[in-house]
N, C-alpha and C positions, 0 to 999 in steps of 0.2 A: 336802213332803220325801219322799224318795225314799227305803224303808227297808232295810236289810240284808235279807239273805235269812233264812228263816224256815224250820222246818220239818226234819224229818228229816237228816241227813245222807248223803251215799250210800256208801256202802263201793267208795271207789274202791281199785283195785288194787297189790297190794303193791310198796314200790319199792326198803327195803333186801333183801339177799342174804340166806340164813341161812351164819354165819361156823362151822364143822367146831369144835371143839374144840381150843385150843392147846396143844402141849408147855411143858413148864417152863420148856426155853430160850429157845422164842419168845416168852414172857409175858414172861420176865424182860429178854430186846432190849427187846421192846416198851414195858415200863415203863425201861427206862436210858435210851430215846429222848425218851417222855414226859417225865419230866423234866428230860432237859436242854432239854428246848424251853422248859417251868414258868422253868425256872433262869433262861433268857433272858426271857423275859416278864419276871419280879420285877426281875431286874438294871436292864431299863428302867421299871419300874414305881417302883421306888425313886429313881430319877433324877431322874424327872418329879414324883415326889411333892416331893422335897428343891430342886428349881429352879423349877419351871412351875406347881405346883400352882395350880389352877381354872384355869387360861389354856390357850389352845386346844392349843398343842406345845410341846413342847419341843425345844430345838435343841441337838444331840446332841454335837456339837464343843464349840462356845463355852456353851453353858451357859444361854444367851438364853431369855425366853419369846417367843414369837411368838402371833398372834390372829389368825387369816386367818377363823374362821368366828362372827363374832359378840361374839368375848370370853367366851363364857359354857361355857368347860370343854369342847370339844370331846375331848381326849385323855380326860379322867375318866368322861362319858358313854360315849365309845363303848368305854371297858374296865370298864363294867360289870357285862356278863355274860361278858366272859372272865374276870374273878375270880371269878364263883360258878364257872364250867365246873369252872376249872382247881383248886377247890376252897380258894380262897382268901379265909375268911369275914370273918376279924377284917378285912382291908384291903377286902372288897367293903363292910361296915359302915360303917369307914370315909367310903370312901368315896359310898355313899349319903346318909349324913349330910350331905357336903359338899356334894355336889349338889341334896338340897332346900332348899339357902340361894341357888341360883341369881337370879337374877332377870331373868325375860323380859321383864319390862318396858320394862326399860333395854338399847334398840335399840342400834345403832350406827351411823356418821354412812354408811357406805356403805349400798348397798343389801344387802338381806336375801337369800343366796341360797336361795330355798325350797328347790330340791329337796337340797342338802348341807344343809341345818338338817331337813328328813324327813329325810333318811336315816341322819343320826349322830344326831341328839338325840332325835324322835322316836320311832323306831326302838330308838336305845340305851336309850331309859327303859319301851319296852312291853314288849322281851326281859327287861328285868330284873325288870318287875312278871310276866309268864308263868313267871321260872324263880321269881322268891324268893316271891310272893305280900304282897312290902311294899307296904302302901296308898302311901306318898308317890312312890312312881317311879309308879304311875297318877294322880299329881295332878299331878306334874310335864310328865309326858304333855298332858294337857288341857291344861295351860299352855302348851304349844307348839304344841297343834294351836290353839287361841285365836288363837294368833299367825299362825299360817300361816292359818290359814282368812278372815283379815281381808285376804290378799291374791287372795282370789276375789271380792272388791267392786267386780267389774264389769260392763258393762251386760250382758254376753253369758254375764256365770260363769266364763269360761274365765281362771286366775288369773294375775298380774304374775311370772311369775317370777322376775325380778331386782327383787324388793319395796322400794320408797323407802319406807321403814315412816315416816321421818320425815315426807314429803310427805303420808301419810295420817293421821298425827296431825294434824297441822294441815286437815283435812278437805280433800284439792284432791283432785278429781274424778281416777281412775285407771282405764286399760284395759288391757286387755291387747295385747300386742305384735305386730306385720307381721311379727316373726322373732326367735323361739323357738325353743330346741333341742329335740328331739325326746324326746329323755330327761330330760331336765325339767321338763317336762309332762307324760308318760307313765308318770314312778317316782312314785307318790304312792298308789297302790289297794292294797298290802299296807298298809302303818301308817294310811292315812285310816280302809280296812275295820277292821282290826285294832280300831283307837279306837273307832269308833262300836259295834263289837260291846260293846266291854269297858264304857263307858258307857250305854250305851242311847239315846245321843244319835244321831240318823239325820244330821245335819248333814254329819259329815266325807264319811260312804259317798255324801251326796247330790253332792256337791260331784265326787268323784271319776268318777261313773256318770255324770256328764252330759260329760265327759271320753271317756270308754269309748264312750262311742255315736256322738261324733263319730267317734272310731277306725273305727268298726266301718261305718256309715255311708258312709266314703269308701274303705273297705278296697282294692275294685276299680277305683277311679276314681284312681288317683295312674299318676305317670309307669313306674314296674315293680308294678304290680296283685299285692295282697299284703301289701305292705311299704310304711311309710313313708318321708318322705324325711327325710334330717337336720334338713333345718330348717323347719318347719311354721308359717303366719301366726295365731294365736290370737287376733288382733281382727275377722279375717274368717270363722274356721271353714275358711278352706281347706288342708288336711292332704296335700297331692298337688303339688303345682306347684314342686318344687324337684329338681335333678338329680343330686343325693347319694345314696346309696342305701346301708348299713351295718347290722353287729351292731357293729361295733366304737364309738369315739368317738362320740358327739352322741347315740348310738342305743340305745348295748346295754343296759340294763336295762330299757327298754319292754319288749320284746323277752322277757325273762329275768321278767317282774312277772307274764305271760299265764299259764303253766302254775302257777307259786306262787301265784296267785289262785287258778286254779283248785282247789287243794290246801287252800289255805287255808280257802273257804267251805264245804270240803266235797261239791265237785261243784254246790251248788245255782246257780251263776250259768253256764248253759253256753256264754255269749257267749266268755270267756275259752279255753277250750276250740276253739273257734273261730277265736279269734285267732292264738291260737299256731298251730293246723294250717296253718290261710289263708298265713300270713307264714313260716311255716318250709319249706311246699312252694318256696315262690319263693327265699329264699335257699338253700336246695339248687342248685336248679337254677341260680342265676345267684352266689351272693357263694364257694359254696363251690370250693376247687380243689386237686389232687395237685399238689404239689411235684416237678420234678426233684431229686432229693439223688444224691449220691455213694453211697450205700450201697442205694441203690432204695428204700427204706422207703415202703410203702404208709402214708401218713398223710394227714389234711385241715387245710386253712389256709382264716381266712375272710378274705378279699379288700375289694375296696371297688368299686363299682358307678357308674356314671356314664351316665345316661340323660340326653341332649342333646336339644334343637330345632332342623329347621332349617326355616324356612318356615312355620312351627309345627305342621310336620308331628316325631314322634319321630324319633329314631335308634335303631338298636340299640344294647342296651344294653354297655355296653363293660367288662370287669371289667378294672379295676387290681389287681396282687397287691402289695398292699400292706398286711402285716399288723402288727398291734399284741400288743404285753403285755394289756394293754385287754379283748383280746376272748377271752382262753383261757377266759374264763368261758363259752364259749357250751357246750364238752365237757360242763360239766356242765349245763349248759340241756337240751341236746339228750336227752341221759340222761337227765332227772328227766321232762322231756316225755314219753318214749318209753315210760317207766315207765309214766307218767299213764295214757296213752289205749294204753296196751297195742299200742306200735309199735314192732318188736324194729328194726326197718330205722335209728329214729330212736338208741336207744342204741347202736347199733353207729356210726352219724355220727360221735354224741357221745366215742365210744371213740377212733376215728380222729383228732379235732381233739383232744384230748385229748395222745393222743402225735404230734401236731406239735407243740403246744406243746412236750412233754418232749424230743423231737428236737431243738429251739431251744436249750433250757439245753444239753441234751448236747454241742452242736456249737461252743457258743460258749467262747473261750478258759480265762474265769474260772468256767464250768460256771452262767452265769446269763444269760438272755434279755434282749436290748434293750428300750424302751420302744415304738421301732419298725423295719422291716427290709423290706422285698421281699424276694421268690423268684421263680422263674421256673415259670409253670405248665406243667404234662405236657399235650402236645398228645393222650393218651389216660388217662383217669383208670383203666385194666385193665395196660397196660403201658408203662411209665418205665424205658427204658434211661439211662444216665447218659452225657450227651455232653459231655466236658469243653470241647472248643472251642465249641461253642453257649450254656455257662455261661459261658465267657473271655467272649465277643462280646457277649452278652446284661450283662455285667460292666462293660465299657469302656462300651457304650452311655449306661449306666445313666449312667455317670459325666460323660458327656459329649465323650468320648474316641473316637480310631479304630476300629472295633470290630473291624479288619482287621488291626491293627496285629501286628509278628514276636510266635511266644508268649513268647520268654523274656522280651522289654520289656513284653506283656501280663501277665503273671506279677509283673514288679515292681511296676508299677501296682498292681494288685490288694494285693501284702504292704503297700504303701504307703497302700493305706487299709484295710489289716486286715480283709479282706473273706472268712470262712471258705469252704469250698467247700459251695454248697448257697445262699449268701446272694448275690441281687445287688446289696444296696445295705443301708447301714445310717443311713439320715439323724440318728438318735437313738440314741444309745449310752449312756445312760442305764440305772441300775436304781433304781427308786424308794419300793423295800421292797413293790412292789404284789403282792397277792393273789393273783391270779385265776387260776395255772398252778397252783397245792397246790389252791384252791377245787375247780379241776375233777379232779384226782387223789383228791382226800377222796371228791368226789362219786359218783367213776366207781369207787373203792374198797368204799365202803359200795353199790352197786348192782351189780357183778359180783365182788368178792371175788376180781379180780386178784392173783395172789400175789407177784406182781414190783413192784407199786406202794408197801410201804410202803418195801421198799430203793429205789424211786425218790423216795420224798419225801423221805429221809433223806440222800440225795446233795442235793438242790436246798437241805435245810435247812443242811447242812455248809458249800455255795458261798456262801448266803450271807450268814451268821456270819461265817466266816473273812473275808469281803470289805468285811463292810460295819461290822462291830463298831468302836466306838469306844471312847474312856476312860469314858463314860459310858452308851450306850445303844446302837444302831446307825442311820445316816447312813444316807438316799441317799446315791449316786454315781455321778461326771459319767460315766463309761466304760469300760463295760465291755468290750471289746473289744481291750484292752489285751494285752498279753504277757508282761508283765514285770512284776513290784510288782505292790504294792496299788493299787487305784482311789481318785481325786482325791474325798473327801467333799463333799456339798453342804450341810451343816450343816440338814440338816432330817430329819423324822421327823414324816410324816404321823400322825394320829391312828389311820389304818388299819391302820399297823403290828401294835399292840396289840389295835386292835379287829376284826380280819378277819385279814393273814399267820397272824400267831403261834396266833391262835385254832384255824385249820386246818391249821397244823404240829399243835397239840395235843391236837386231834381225832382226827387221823390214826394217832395212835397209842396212844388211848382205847376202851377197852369199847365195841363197834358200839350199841348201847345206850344211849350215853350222847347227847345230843340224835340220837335216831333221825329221819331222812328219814320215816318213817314217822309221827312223832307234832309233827315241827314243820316248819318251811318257813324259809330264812334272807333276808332283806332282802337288798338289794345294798349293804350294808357288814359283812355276815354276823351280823347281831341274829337270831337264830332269836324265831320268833314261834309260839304255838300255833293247830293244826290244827283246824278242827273233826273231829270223829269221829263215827260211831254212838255 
């Protein structure tokens, strides 16, 4: 067995801001904002208590429970620690209670998806034993790492992602998979390390490091050298041989786990360190890209990568700008990196993609971002005149339309599919209550003490209240995009609503202090986890 790391920790470099002292009136914004964001947590807190309670969602229209992850309380887990955060004891009790009556045992008849059972259940039960120090959320812990860890019982280690936990009860022989997503395989080294530190058990840290070396191993040897591809074969060990190339979908928390590892142990594992530099030089250079916009706005959007065969010789690498909700988390990656390893170049990135994303909410009609959209890159990333006829053209094309066609019939095209100026296509018009645009505002917040970002959070928080609120709790909804009324709800309410959005809506307007960058690291469903320190 392969053990955690050992030994001193190193005094890596500071990465919150120091916050000036605030006037009375801004304390007092500040707290009116605070809780009304609390106000909104509890409002859906109490909903899900009174309809869904222990069942994975609840569904915010009709009133339904739903179980997409297991059956065993995904919504209660992952607002575990936003009710201690948000200071809410009696219902975090509560709810602690309920959840050590979970029972892991009792599987479900689909497959087990490991890396969403890491990262909501595991995750939710280690942030809660690091903030309260109750023994049963670390034995609940162990329970699910128990569980997940019997899906690396195979010949090679590398584990079943999509786990037939039934199939391994019944003892039949299990491998791992020809194709595996990249982020499912790659998000599991914050909560695996985490556990085995907190136990003493070497097991989970073992399981994940033999993970990490294959990474590291084939770093240079995939089709863009750097970076992995979406979809990686884990029954052969070959990590390079597929032509996807992303921070966004299949990819981004691998990606996002490098430099919070590194935080995590303390500096002592400096592979991580490594990783992250190795993979983030190449996405620079090939996933990132300026936008043309109507207003020039110097910003970054991260793209999607397509490295082809022909002959079996490569192609160059061809970037599609095709950006996701998904991927705003990279702003704050980029930041917390740059912090890391003391690369002012890297938080300045992170600042950049940061406010694309926030360009995105701004620009779109109901002041909230699609789930996905194109842009058209700036043929110079120094100077982006704005050409309205090459956005038209670039518009039409997209659509699959004349791209020549007269403007003013180009012009209705375009209102007819609601297509802002700055966007050339919107295939996903969706908003899904997801995270990861406040994630990296919180981020970029507490790491340069921007003073325009907590009235940016508070506008994104305002869009999507007003939009998405129900009789009950707040909905997805089918489209955003819209111009008129409210958006069509889809009767759902991920678990991450409560457990990551709302968390860093109310964050964002908390005592810099209060889970400091500095003394924890957050998983990719925002469970902050403790740092090693001196």
């Amino acid at each position: 067995m392969r053990k955690p790391p050992s030994g001193h920790p190193l005094t890596l470099p500071k990465v919150q801001t120091s916050f000036p002292p605030e006037s009375d009136s801004a304390r007092e914004l500040r707290l009116k904002r605070r809780d009304a964001v609390r106000d909104a947590f509890r409002r859906c807190w109490t909903s899900y208590r009174k309809y869904a309670w222990m069942s994975d969602e609840l569904r915010p229209v009709s009133g339904k429970r739903h179980d997409p992850f297991g059956a065993w309380g995904a919504t209660l887990v992952d607002s575990l620690d936003t009710l201690w955060i948000m200071g809410l004891k009696d219902e975090f009790y509560e709810a602690v209670a309920a959840a050590a009556t979970i029972n892991f045992d009792k599987v479900p008849p689909a497959d087990v998806n490991v890396f969403e059972t890491n990262i909501r259940y595991l995750g939710g039960f280690l942030a809660a034993y690091d903030l309260s120090g109750d023994q049963r959320m670390l034995i609940k812990a162990r329970e699910v790492g128990e569980l997940l860890y019997a899906a690396f019982d195979t010949p090679n280690r590398m584990p079943v992602t999509r786990w037939p936990a039934w199939s391994a009860n019944w003892n039949k022989e299990q491998t791992a998979s020809h194709h595996v997503v990249l982020a499912e395989i790659g998000t599991l080294t914050l909560e695996f390390t985490r556990l085995s530190m907190l136990t003493g058990d070497p097991k989970w840290f073992d399981a994940v490091d033999r993970i990490t070396e294959v990474f590291k191993a084939q770093q240079q040897d995939t089709r863009l050298p750097g970076m992995w591809p979406a979809i990686v074969n884990a029954k052969d060990l070959n990590f390079g041989d597929h032509p996807d190339y992303t921070l966004g979908a299949l990819a981004d928390s691998l990606y996002e786990y490098f430099p919070k590892t590194h935080a995590l142990v303390g500096g002592l594992l400096p592979v991580y360190e490594e990783l992250y530099k190795s993979s983030m030089e190449t996405a620079i250079r090939y996933n990132l890209f300026r936008p043309m916009l109507p207003d020039e706005k110097d910003v970054l959007i991260s793209g999607h990568v397509y490295v082809g065969k022909h002959d079996d010789k490569l192609k160059e690498p061809l970037l599609r700008p095709e950006a996701q909700h998904l991927v705003c988390f990279a702003g704050g990656m980029f930041a917390l990196g740059g912090r890391l390893i003391q690369n002012d170049t890297h938080v300045k990135i992170g600042e950049k993609l940061m406010d694309g994303c926030v360009w995105t909410y701004r620009n779109m009609p109901l002041g909230i971002m699609p789930e996905t959209f194109h842009m058209l890159p700036c043929d110079s990333a120094d100077k982006c005149p704005w050409d309205e006829d090459k956005w038209r053209r670039a518009v039409l094309k997209k659509a699959g339309l004349n791209p020549n066609m007269d403007a003013k019939e180009a012009d209705a095209e375009i209102a007819k599919r609601r297509i802002p100026k700055g966007f050339t296509a919107i295939p996903d018009p969706r908003y899904i209550l997801r995270p990861e645009a406040i994630e990296s505002v919180f981020i970029l917040y507490r790491i340069t003490g921007r003073e325009d970002l907590p009235d940016t959070a508070w506008k994104m928080f305002e869009a999507v209240q007003e939009n998405t609120k129900t009789d009950l709790a707040n909905s997805a909804v089918k489209d955003i995009s819209i111009t008129e009324g409210k958006p069509e709800p889809e009767d759902s309410m991920e678990s991450f609503w409560l457990g990551e959005t709302l968390k860093y809506f109310y964050l964002m307007f908390s005592e810099p202090d209060l889970i400091s960058l500095d003394e924890y690291v957050f998983n990719t469903e925002a469970h902050p986890l403790k740092r090693l320190l001196p």
